[in-house]
N, C-alpha and C positions, 0 to 999 in steps of 0.2 A: 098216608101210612107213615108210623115212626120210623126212622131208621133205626135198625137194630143196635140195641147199645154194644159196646166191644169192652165197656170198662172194667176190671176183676168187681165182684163183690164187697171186697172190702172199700175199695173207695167209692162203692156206689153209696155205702152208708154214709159219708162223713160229705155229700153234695147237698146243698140248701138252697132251695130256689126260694128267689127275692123278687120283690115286682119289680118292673121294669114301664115304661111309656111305653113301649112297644105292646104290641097283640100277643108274642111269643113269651115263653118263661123265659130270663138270664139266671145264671147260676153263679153264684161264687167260690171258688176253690178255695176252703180252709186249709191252710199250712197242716203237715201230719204233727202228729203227737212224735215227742221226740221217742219213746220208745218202738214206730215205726222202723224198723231196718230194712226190710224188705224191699221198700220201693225203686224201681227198676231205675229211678231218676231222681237228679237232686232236686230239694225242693225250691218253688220260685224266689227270689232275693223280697222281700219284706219294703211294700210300701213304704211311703210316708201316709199319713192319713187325707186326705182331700181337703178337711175342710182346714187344717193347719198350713196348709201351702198357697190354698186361696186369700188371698189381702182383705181384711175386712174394709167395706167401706165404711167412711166419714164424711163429716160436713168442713169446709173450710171456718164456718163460723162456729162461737162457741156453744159447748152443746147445752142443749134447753134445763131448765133447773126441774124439770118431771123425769129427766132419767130414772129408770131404776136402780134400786139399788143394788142390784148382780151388775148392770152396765158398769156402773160406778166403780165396784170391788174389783171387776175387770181390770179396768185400766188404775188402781189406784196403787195396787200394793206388788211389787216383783214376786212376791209371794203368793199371786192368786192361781187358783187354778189356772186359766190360763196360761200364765208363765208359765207352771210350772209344767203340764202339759208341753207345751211350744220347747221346755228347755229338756225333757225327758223322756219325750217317746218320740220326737223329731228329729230327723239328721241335720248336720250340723249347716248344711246349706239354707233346711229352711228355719233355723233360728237365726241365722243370719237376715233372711229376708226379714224375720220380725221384728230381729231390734231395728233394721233399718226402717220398716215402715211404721213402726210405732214413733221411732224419730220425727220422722216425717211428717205424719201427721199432727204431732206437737208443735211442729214449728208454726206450718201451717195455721194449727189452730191459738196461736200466738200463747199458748201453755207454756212458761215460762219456767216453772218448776217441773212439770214432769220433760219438758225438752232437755233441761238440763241434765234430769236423773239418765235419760235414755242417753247423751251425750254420753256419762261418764261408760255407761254400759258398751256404748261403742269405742271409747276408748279400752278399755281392757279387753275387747274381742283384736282389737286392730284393724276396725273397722273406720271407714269415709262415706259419707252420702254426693248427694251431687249439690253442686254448688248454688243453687238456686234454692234447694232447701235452705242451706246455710247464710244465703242472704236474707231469707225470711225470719230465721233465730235473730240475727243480728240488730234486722229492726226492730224486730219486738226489747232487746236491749235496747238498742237507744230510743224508743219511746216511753220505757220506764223508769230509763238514767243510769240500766242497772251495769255501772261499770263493772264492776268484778268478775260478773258473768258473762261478761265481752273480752275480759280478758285472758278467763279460761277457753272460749271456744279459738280465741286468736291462737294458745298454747298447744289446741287440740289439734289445729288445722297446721301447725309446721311441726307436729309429732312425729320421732322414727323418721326421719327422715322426706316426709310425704312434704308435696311441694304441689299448695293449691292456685287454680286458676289466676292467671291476672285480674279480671273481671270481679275476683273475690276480694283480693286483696287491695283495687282498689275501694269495694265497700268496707275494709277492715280501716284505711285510711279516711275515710269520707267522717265514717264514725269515730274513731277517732278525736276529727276536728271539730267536730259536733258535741264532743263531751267538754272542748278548750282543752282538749292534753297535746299541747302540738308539740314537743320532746317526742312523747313517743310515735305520734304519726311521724315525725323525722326521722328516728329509729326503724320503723318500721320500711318508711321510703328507701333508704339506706341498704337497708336488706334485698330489696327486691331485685331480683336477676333479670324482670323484663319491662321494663317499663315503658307503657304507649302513654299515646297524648292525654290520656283521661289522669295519669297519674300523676303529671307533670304539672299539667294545669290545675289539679285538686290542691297540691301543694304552694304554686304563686298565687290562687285565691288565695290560702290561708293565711302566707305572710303579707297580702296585701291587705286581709281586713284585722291583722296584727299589729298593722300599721308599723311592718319591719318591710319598710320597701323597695333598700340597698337591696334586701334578702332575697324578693320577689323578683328584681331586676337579673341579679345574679343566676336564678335558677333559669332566667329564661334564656340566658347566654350559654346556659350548661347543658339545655334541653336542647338547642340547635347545635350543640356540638356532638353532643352524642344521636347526633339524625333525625332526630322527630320533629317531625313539621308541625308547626303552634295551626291551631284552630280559630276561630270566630271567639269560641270562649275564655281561648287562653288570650288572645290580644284584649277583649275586654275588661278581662280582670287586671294584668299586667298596664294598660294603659291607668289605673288609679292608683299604681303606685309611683307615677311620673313626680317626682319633687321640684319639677322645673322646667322651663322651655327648651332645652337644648335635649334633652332626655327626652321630654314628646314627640321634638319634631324627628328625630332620630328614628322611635319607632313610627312614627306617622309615614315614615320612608319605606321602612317594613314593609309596613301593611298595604302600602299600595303596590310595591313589587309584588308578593303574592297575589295582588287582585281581593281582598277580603275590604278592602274600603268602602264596596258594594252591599256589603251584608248590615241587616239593620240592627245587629246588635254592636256592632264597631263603631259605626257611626254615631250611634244614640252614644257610645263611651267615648269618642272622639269631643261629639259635641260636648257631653258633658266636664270634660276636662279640661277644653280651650277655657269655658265659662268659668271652670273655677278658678284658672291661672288670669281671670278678666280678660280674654283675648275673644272677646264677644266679636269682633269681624271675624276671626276665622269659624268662629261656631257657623258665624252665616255663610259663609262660604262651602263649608261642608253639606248645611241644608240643603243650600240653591245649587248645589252642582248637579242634582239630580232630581230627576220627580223621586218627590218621597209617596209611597204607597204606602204606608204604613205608618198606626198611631205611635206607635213607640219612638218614631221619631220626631214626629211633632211633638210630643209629649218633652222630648230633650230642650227642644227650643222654645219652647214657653217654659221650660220652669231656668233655661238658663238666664234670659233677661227678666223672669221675674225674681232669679237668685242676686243677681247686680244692678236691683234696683232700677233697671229699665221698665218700670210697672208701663207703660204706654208701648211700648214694640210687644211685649209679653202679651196685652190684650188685642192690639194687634190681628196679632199671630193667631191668638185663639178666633179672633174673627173669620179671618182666612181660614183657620180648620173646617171650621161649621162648613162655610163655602164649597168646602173640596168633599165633600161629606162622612167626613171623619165625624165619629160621637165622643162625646169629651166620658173621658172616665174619671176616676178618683186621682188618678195624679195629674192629669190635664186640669180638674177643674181644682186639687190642692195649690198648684201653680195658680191658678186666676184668683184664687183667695189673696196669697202672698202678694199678687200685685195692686189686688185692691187694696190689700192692709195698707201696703208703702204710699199709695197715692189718696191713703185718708178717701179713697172713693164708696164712700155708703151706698149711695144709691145702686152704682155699680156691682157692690156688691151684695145687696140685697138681688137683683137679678141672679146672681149667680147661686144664690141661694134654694131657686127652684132647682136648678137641675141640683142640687144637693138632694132635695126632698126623692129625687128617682132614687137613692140608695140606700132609703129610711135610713139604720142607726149604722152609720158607717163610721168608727169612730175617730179614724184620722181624718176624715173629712169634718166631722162635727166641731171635731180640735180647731181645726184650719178656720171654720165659720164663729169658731169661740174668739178665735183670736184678733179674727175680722173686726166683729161688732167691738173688742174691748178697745182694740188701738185706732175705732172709727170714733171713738168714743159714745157711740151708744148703749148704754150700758142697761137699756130695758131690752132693747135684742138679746142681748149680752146673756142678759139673766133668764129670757122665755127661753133661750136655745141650750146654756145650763141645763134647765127645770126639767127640760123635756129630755133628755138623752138619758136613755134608760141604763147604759155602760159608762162610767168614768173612770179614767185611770190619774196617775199622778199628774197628767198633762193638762187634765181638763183641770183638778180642780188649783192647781198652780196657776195656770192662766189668767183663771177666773178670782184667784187671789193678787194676782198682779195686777191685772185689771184695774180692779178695785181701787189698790192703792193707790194708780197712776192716775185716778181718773178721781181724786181727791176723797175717794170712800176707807178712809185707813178704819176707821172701829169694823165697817162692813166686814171686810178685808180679815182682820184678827177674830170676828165671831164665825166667819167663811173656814179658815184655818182651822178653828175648833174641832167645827161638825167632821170638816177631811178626817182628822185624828178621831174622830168617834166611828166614822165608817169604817176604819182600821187600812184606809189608804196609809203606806209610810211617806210623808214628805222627802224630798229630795235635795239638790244643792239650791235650784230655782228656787223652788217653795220659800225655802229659811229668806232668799234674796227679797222677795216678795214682800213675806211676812215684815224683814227688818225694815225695806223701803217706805211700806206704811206708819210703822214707827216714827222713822227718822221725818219725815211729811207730816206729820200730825203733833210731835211733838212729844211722845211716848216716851220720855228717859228710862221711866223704870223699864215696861213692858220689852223695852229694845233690849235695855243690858240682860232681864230674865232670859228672852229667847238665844241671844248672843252665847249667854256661857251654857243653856243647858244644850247647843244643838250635836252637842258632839257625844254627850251622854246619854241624852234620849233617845237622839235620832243615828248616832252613828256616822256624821258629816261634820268633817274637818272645817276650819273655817276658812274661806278663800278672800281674794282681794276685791270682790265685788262685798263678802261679807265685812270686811274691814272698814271698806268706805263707804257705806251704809250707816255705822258706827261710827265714823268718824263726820259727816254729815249732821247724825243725829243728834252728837257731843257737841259739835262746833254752831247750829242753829238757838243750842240752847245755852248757848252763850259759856259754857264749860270746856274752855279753848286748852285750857293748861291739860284736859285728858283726851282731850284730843290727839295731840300732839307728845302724850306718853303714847294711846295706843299704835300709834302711829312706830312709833319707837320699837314696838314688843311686835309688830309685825315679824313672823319668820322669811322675808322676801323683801325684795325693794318695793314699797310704794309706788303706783303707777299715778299718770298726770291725771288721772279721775281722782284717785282720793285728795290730791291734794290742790284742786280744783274745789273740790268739797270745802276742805279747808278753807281756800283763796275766800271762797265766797261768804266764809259765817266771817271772816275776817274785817271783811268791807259791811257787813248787815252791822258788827260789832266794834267797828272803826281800830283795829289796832295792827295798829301802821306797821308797825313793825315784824310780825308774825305776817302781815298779809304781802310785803316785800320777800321776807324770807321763800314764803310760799310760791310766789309767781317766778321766783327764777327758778324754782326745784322745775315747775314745768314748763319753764324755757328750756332747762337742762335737755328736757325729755321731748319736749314739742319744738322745737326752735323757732318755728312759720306758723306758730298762733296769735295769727293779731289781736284776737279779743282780749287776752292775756297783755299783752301789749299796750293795750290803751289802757286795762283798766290798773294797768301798772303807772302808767305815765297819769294816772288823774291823781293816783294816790299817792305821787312825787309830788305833782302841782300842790294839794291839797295842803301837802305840808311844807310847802314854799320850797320846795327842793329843786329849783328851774335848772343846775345842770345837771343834776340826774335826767331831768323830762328832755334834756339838748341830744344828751349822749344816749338813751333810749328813740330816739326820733331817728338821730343819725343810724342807727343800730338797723332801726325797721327801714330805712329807705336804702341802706345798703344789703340790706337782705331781699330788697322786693317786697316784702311783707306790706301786704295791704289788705285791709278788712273785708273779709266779702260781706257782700249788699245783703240784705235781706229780705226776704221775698215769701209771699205767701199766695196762700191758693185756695181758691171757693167754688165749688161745684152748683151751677147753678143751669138746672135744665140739660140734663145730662152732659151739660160745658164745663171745663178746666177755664178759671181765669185766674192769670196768676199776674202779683203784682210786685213792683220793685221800686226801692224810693229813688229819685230821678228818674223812672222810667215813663215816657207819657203816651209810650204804643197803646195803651187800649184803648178804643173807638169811644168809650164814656167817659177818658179819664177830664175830659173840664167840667163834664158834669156834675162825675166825684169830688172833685174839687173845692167846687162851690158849694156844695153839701157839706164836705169837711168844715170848711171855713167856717160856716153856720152854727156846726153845731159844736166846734169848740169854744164858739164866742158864745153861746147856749151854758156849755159848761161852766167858762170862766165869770159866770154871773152867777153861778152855784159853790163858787167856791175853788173849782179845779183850776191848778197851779202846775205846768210842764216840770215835769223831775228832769235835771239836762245831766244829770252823776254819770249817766249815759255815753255822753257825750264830749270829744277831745276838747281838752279844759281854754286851750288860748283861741279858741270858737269863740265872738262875740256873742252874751245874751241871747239879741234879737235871731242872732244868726242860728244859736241853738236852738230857740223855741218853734224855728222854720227846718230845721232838720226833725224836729222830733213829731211835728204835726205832718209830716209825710211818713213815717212809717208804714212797712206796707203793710203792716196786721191793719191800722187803722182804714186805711184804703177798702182794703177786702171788708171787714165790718160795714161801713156806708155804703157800700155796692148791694152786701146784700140786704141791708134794710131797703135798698131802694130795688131790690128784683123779688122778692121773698116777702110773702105774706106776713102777716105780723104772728101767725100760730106755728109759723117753723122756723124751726133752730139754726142760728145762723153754725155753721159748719169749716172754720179755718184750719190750716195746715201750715205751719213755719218752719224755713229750714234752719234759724236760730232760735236762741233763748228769747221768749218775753223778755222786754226790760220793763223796769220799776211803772216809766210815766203809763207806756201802752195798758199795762195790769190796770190801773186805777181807771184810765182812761174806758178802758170796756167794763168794768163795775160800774162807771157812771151811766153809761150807755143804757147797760144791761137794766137801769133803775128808774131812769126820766122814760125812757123808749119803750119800757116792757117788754124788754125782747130775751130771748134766750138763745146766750152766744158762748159756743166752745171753741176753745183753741189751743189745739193739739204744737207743742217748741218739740225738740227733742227730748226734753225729758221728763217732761209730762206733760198732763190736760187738765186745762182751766175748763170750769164752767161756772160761766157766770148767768147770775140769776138774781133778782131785787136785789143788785148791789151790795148782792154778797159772792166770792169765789170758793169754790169747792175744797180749792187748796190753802183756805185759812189765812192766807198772805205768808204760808208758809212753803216759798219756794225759789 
């Protein structure tokens, strides 16, 4: 039965029943008509509407291009329904909620233009969101660059006095340092009233990779005084701004008072710093002091002897990884590249080349094996591993034009350069070095001076002192000494002991005495304890009968200690290093080699070949020169491997000096009765010899 209604009449008219999920009717009380007076009660206060109070949902990602177009009008214009709805029939709590959550959602949805319209809307209510919104805006700034608009939300967030999160401010600083405006991330550090260890150490990163490391240092003196204990990361980053040993071991003290010595990222920057200041025992001693669990620190200790040319402990080391079962990654195995490069180990590094293949197109690693194959002087490696990498950047194909050039391919080398500039790669400082080297190597006058004057209008690259003596090598081989020795002059810096080394040498190919004296004291000036400079100074006093010049240069080097180092060379043969030195008679075959040499320069000198002794300190008798020159140890390693190495693989040498004159001729001859094919990597570049002819023109 109903219960009987109590209500007057009049307001029985003006009830509306509306469905409801329940079984029962719900009714809704319509507000009276304002000409009502009657009613015995005031009427109820005046919703907000439901569905304006409810938060619409959204997707974080951005929305699908089949929206409709009412979706769209929605959110596009302050003017749509919507808005105007949300701003005119709602109280002002919940148009609050909408600007705030339309904010939000903008950010989220990384909407870049409408977060910022909703910003300004929030700024003229005097409104703040929460801070995690605002680090979402942020990033989507600095993933577009869009500074301007990072730097109104930074205006927005210390408005009126409003004073946001530390947590925020340091992503206002992160960002910042991330556009390169470090003035104002200082300004802004400056500002801040609470500064923890995130804000500290954001800052000594920045001046450390600023390369301002007085700065770095500084803050970190400023950071312990005002009480905040440095972390793991802050000692990492502050450890690479060390300018020196008394400064590392300093903080090296630090960090083991704290107890963070233990942490693997200290240690990986520990070791990494001994290595660069060359204090390779203490890098190992940091390793060995503890089991390393962890690749990132093996990772330090192979790329630090394979960064100071200790290419044999670096591989080593990587041996031992495997061992311990550590998997070598991209910087584990970028270091094994670097050490085979140094130790000319092909083979070796052809092994290391499989695990390259686990990371298909990795492109720093690909770089690394570009650069393997060009300075192992395999240069059809060289070019399939080129051919094949589907990404290049300006490293690859510089590389691959250095390559080139070193390895006696100069035309390759400038048609290489070409296609770079047609795929719209910009060359670099390297490049231009590259490009001019093959030049200056091949003999290019013109094509060198075109490149030389246009690289700073083309390309935007100043020219440097490797470009100089590039140039000055190239003038001075081709016997154009008088502009040599102008550009030389118009240099904006001083000449270093390369260029005019460069010099020295077209001086001696060009015999003029006088200009090639000049030259060898500018790089005594600069070198003082280079003996090759020395002797080939003192030949060219003899030469011109100048014997107390050649007295007072002798006395000169035996009061300075100055003595020539030996030169020695190295041939990989059956995964073995043998490496040889003239007087040196340790290796188990050397009377074998011997007597083989013997042979086969008595072979040659039936052909014709005559020992060049120019080589050689002048009051040396003859017979006695032509017994120093026929030990040479490139010749040594050559005979070894014709006598270990089949006759279809390429003999493979590595020297830690220059070719001289007689060796060059001596391995063309070689290369021509023997049929063999022999490369030989000096410091500053590779021979390949083949039918008795050299790759580098006899221009080297």
């Amino acid at each position: 039965m109903k219960a009987p209604s109590l209500l007057p009449p009049r307001l029985k008219r003006i009830l509306l029943p509306i469905p409801s999920s329940s079984s029962s009717s719900s009714f809704k009380l319509l507000p009276l008509l304002p000409h009502t007076t009657s009613s015995p009660s005031p009427p109820p206060p005046r919703q907000p509407q439901p569905l304006l109070l409810r938060s619409r949902p959204y997707s974080l990602t951005a929305t699908s291009t089949g929206a409709t177009a009412d979706s769209c009008n929605m959110l596009s214009s302050p003017t749509d329904e919507y808005r105007s709805n949300a701003t005119s029939n709602s109280s002002p709590l919940a148009r609050v909620k909408i600007i705030i959550e339309e904010f939000t959602k903008f950010c989220y949805q990384r909407d870049l233009a409408r977060a910022m319209n909703a910003l300004d809307s929030m700024q003229n209510h005097n409104l703040w969101a929460d801070s995690v919104t605002y680090s979402e805006l942020l990033k989507c700034c600095l993933s577009r660059s869009a500074v301007h608009q990072a730097r109104l939300v930074h205006k927005h967030l210390f408005s009126r006095g409003h004073q946001p999160k530390t947590f925020l401010v340091n992503i206002l600083l992160n960002m910042y340092l991330k556009f390169n405006l470090l003035d104002e991330a200082q300004a802004l550090f400056d500002q801040m009233t609470d500064k923890n260890v995130v804000s500290w150490t954001t800052m000594i990163a920045a001046y450390t990779n600023a390369m301002l490391n007085d700065k770095a240092l500084e803050f970190l003196i400023l950071m312990l005084r005002d009480g905040v204990r440095p972390n793991m990361f802050t000692y990492s980053s502050v450890l690479r701004a060390c300018h020196g040993l008394p400064n590392l071991r300093q903080l090296h003290s630090c960090i083991i008072k704290t107890g963070l010595d233990s942490d693997v990222f200290v240690r990986s920057a520990l070791i990494d710093i001994y290595s660069k200041w060359g204090e390779s025992h203490n890098a190992c001693h940091i390793f060995y002091e503890m089991v390393t669990g962890d690749a990132i620190v093996w990772n330090s200790i192979i790329g630090s002897f394979a960064q100071n040319t200790d290419g044999h402990e670096a591989l080593n080391l990587f041996k031992r990884m495997k061992q311990a079962g550590f998997w070598a990654d991209q910087a584990t195995l970028t270091s094994v590249l670097r050490a085979c490069t140094g130790l000319a180990l092909l083979e070796l590094g052809r092994q290391a080349h499989v695990h390259v293949i686990k990371f298909k197109q990795d492109l720093i690693l690909n770089n690394a094996l570009l650069d393997m194959y060009c300075k192992c002087g395999s240069l059809e490696d060289a070019n399939s591993t080129f051919t094949r990498m589907v990404n290049k950047d300006v490293i690859s194909w510089s590389t691959m034009i250095t390559g080139l050039a070193q390895n006696g391919f100069s035309r390759g080398a400038l048609e290489l350069f070409e296609l770079m500039k047609a795929s719209g790669t910009k060359p670099n400082y390297i490049t231009i070095v590259g490009v001019l080297f093959a030049c200056s190597h091949a003999g290019l006058v013109e094509d060198g001076q075109y490149y030389f004057r246009s690289m700073k209008t083309c390309f935007g690259i100043d020219p440097g002192r490797e470009h100089y003596g590039c140039m000055v090598d190239l003038l001075g081989r081709a016997g154009k000494l008088d502009e040599a020795v102008k550009l030389i002059n118009q240099m904006g810096y001083e000449p270093d002991a390369v260029t005019w080394r460069a010099l020295l040498g077209a001086c001696r190919v060009h015999r003029d005495t006088d200009l090639a004296i000049y030259s060898a004291k500018k790089i005594l000036n600069l070198e003082p304890n280079n003996a090759g400079t020395y002797i080939l100074l003192s030949n060219i006093y003899a030469n011109s009968q100048r014997w107390e010049d050649v007295a007072v240069l002798r006395t000169t080097m035996r009061d300075r200690g100055v003595r020539k180092e030996p030169g020695c060379s190295w041939i990989e043969v059956d995964k073995q290093i043998h490496a040889f030195i003239i007087g040196d008679d340790s290796h188990p075959q050397i009377k074998a080699i011997s007597t083989e040499l013997n042979q086969l320069i008595w072979k040659l000198k039936e052909l014709g070949y005559a020992p060049q002794t120019d080589f050689v300190l002048q009051d040396v008798e003859g017979e006695q020169k032509e017994d120093s020159l026929s030990y040479h140890s490139e010749k040594l390693a050559i005979v070894f491997g014709m006598m270990s190495l089949q006759r279809e693989r390429t003999i493979r040498i590595r020297k830690n000096l220059r070719i001289c004159g007689d060796c060059h001729v001596f391995a063309k001859l070689v290369a021509n009765i023997e049929h063999r094919n022999i490369v030989i990597r000096d410091p500053i570049r590779y021979h390949h010899f083949s039918n008795g002819v050299c790759s580098c023109g006899d221009y080297w």
